[in-house]
C-alpha positions in Angstrom: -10.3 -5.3 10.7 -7.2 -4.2 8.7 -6.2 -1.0 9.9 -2.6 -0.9 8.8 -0.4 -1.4 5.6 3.1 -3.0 5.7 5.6 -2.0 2.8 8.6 -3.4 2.4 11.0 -5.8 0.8 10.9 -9.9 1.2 12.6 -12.2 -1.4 10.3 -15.0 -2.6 11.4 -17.4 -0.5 10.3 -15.9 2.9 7.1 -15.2 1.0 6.2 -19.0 0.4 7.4 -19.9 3.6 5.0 -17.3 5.0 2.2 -18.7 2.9 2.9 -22.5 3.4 2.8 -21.6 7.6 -0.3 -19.5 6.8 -2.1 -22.5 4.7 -1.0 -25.0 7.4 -2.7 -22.9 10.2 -6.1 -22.7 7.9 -5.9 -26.6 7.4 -5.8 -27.4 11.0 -8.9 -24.9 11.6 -6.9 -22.7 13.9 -7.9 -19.2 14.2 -6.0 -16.7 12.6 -5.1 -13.4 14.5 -4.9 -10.1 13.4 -3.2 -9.7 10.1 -2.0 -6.4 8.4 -2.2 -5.6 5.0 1.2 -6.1 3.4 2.9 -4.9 -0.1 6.1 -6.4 -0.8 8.5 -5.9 -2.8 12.0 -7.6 -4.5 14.4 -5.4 -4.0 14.8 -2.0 -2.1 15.2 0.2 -5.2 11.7 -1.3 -6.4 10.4 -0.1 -3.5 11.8 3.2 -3.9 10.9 3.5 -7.4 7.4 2.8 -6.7 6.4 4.1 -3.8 8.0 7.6 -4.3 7.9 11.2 -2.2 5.2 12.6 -4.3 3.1 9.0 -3.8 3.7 9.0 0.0 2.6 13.3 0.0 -0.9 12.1 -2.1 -1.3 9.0 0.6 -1.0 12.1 3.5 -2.9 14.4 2.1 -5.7 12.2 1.2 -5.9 10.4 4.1 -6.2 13.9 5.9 -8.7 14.9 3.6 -11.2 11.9 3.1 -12.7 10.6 -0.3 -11.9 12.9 -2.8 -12.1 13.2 -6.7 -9.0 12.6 -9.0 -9.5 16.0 -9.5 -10.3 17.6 -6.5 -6.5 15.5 -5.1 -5.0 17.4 -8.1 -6.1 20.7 -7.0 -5.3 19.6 -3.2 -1.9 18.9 -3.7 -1.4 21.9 -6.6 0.0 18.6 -9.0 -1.2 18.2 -12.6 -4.5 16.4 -12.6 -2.8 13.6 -15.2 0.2 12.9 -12.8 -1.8 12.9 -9.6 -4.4 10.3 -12.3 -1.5 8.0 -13.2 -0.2 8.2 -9.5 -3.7 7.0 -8.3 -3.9 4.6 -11.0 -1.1 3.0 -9.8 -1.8 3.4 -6.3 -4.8 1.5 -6.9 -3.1 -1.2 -8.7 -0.7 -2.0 -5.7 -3.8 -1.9 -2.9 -2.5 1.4 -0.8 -6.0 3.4 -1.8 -9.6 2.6 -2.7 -12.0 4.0 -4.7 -15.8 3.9 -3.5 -19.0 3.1 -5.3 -19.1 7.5 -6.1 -15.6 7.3 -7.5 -14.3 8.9 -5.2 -11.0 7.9 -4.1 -9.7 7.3 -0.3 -7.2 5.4 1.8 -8.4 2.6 4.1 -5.6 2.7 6.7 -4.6 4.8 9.3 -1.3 4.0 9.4 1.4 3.0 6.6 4.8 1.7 7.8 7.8 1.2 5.9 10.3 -1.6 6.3 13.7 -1.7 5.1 16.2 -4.5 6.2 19.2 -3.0 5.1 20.2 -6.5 4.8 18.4 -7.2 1.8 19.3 -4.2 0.2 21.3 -5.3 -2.3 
């Protein structure tokens, strides 16, 4: 089970190496370990952009929480229900929260790391 995210920055070429290593394992029928749940980005300042200090405080607070209404986040975190919608809109989008079949809104992992190379940071 996926327990974790990964956020961070890998250029394309990484990425297809990763997948062609990935598809090679799968054709030869070996098992395939423990994978987390990974978000990558371009370039550092996309990262930033999207994944921002009021995003990582709604990912806290409703983890802490549980499932909770767009509304009932709002009022949790004291935001403006339409920022904290379009912030979980977007959240959704990129895979870091859920919503369940009572539309209710949660995040599946209990931890989120973020990685940086600073030498790709350019």
């Amino acid at each position: 089970m996926v327990d974790r995210a990964v956020i961070g920055v890998a250029d394309w070429k990484r990425t297809k190496a990763d997948l062609r290593r990935l598809a090679k394992a799968l054709d030869a029928a070996k098992r395939i370990g423990h994978a987390d749940f990974e978000l990558n980005f371009a370039q550092a300042g996309d990262l930033v952009a999207e994944i921002t200090r009021e995003r990582l405080r709604l990912l806290a607070a409703l983890r802490a929480a549980g499932p909770l209404t767009v509304y009932a986040l709002a009022r949790e975190l004291g935001r403006n229900y339409s920022n904290v919608h379009a912030d979980v809109k977007r959240l959704l989008a990129l895979g870091l929260i859920e919503r369940g079949e009572d539309k209710r809104v949660f995040v599946p992992w209990s931890e989120i790391r973020i990685r940086l190379p600073l030498a790709e940071t350019t």
